[in-house]
N, C-alpha and C positions, 0 to 999 in steps of 0.2 A: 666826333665825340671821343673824348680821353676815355682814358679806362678807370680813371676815378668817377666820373662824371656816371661811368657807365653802369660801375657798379652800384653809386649812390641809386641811378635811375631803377636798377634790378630792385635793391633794398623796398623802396618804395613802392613798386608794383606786388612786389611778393607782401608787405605788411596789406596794399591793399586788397589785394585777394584773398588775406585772409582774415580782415577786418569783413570782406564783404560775404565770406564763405560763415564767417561766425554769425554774424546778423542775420544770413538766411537759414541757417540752422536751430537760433534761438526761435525766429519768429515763425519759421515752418515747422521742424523736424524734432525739435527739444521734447524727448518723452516725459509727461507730467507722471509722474510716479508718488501715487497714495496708498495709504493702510489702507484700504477697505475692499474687502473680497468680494462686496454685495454691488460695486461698483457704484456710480452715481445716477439716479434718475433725472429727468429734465426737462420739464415741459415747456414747450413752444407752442400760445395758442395762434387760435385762426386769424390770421390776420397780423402777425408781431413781425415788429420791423427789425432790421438786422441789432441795430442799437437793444432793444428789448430783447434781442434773443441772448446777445453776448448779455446782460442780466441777470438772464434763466440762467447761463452758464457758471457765472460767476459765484453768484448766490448759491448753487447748488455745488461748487468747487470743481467743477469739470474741468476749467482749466484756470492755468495759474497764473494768465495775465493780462489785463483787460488790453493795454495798447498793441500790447505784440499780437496778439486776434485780431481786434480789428482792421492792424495795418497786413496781417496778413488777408483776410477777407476781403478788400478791399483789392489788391495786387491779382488776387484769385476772380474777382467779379463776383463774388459770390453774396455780394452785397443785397441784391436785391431778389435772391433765387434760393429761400429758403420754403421746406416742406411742413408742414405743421405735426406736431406730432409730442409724444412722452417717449422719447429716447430715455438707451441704458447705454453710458459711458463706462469702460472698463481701465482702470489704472495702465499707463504706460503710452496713449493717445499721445499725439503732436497735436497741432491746432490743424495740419495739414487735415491729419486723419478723420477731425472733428468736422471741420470745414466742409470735406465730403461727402460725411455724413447726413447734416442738415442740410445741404443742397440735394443729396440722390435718396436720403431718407431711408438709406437702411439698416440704421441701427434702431429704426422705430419698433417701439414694442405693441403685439398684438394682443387686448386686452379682450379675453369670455366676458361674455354680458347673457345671463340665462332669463330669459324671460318665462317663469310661469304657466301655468294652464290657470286660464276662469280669469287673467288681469285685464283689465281694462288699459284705452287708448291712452287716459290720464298718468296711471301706474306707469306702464311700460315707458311714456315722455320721461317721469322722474328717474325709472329705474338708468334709462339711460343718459341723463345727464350728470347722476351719482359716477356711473362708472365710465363713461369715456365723456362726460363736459358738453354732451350737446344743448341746444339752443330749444328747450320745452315747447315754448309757445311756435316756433318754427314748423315744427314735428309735428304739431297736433292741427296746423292751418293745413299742413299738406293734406293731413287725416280727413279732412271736409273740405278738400279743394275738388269741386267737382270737374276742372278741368287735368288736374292731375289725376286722380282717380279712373277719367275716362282714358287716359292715355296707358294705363295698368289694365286696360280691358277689364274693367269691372261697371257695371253701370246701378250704380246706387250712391248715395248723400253722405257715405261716410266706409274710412278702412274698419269700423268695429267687427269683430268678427274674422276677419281675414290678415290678422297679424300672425304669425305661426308661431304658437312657442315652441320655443328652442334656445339651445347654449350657441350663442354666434359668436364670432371674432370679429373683429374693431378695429384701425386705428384709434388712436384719439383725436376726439374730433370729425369724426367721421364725417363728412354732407347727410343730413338729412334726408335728402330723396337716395342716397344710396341706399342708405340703413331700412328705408322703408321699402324699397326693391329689392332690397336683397329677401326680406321677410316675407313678401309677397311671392317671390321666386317659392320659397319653402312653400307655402300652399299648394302655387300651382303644381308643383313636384308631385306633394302628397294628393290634392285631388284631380289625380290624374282620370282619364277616359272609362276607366272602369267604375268608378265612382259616379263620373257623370252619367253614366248611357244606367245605373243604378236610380243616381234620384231623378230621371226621364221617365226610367219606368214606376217609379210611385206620384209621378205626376206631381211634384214639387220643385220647385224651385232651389236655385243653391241658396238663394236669403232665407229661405222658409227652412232650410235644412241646417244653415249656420245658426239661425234663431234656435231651432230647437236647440241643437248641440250645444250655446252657449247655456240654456237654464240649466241643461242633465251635466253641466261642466260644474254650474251651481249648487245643484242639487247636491251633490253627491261625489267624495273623494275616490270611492271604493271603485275602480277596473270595473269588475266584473258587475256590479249592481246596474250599472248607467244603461244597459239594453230594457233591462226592467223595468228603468224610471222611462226612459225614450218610450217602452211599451205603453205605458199606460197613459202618459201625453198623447203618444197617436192614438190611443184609445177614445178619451177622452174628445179628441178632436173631430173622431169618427161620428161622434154620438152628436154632437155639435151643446157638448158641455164646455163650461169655461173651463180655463187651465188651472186656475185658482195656486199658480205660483207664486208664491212670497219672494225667491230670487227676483221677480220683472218688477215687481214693488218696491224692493231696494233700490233696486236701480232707478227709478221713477223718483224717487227720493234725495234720491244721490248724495245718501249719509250713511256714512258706518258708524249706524248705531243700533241696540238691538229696538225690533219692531214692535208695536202692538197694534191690538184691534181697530183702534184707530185708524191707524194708515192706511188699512185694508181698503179703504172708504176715500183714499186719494185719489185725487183726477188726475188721470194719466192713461194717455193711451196705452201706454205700456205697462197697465194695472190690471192684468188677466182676472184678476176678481170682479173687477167691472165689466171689461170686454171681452168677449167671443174672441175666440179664436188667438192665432198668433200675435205677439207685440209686433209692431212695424218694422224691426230689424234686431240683431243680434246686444244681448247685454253684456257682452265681454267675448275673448277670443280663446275659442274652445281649442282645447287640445284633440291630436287626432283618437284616441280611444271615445272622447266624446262626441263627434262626428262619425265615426264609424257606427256608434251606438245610434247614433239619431236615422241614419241609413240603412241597416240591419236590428231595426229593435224585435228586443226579445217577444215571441207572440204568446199572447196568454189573454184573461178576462182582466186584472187588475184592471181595475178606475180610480183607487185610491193608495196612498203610501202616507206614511209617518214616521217617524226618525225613533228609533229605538233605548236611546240616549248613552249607545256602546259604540254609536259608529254606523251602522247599518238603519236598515228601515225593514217595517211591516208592511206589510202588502195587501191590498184585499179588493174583493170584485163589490162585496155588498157595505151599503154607505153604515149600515147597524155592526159590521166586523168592524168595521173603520172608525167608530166610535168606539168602543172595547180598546183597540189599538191605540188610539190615542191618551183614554184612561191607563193604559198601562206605561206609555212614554209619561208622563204628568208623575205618576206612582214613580217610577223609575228617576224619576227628575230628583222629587225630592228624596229620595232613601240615598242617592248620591248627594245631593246637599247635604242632610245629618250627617252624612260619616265625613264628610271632608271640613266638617264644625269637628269632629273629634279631634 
């Protein structure tokens, strides 16, 4: 080989080294650099194929170039080994850095989802497809799957009652049986052995103690009252009077709207106005103050209560106080009506 020849051959390998050092550079290493300090969010749902995810990306400007992504994605295998999730991209990413990301998923963001005290199975399904996108109707077959339920060691037709509220963290997207293990985890946590070897000794059941817990979750906002209201249910239950709860009537109804005498008169098991004793399982998922109340109720003569219309309730052992108490809620109803006409 001359030494023209040779040099010509050098020229040519040195442009293509770094024709090929520029092209892996643009398509892997090129930091995407944006205004925005808040960075970019980016949702990848369940199931989205590589093609739809570089979409999400685009649409949401994470990065700045459809071909040079995919042909990096592609070269990387990362084609078909994506995580589901709402990532937070932050300005100065390569596609490299992206790439990684949605393959190992750890820029995924961990989203609180607070569930309530007294919500229902239907509520909590919404609540959490509002905040992390899950799949309602999925969520709530598990809730009455009675082969999944058996396998959570719980032996009853439905999770009512045993969802635990609390503020939990999410992916987005979560699995469905995770979200509802993880909730059931909190239960078991909270009713731990001391608890049990408790409702052993009142000779109840834990359905029989979820059910109470959910009405006095009903009943009543106030901490400290719910041992009171718990009191005079097991009171009531003792004597083998109806419960005569308006909360199991709503439920029975399954309308939120306000009641009247009417309904009182609906057929429904779970219409303690009609029926003795307990409704057949829980009307919503008590928080723990209200479990502990149904567990520990406060002991006293109370048989009856009435809503005081400040928030609080009246209390009383003889059903003659208990109409007084009520003339005074009625009284109290409307002098609050007048003045909020002024």
């Amino acid at each position: 080989m001359t030494g023209r020849l040779f040099h010509r051959f050098v020229i040519i390998a040195v442009t293509f080294g770094v024709l090929v050092f520029a092209f892996a550079y643009f398509v892997f290493l090129m930091p995407y650099l944006y205004n925005d300090p808040k960075g970019k969010v980016v949702t990848i749902p369940r199931g989205a194929s590589f093609r739809s995810a570089v979409d999400s990306l685009i649409s949401s400007q994470a990065i700045r170039n459809r071909w040079s992504f995919q042909i990096a994605g592609r070269l990387m295998g990362y084609t078909k080994t994506i995580r589901t999730g709402k990532y937070l991209f932050v300005s100065g990413l390569s596609n490299l850095d992206i790439l990684r990301d949605i393959h190992g998923g750890s820029s995924r963001l961990i989203i609180p989802v607070t569930i309530p005290e007294g919500w229902r199975m239907e509520q909590i399904a919404r609540r959490y497809k509002h905040e992390i996108g899950i799949d309602t109707e999925k969520f709530l077959e598990l809730c009455n799957d009675s082969v999944f339920i058996h396998d959570q060691g719980i032996e009853e037709k439905s999770l009512e009652g045993y969802l635990m509220p609390e503020t939990y963290a999410f992916y987005w997207q979560t699995d469905e049986c995770e979200i509802l293990e993880r909730m059931l985890e909190g239960f078991k946590h909270f009713y731990d052995d001391t608890l049990l070897e408790r409702q052993r000794g009142m000779k109840a059941s834990q359905q029989e103690i979820l059910t109470l817990a959910s009405i006095v979750e009903a009943e009543s906002s106030m901490e400290d009252e719910r041992p009171l209201i718990a009191g005079v249910y097991w009171n009531r239950l003792k004597k083998r009077m109806r419960l005569e709860a308006d909360p199991t009537v709503q439920y029975a109804l399954g309308e939120c709207r306000k009641m009247n005498y009417k309904d009182l008169k609906f057929n429904s098991s779970y219409n303690t106005y009609r029926h003795y004793g307990l409704p057949p399982g829980p009307i919503n998922n008590p928080g723990k103050s209200s479990i502990h109340a149904a567990l520990f109720p406060q002991q006293h003569n109370y048989l009856y209560f009435v809503a005081t219309g400040f928030g609080g309730h009246h209390f009383a052992s003889k059903f003659s106080d208990h109409q007084r108490n009520v003339i005074k809620y009625h009284r109290t109803r409307r002098e609050l009506q007048r003045a909020s006409k002024k």
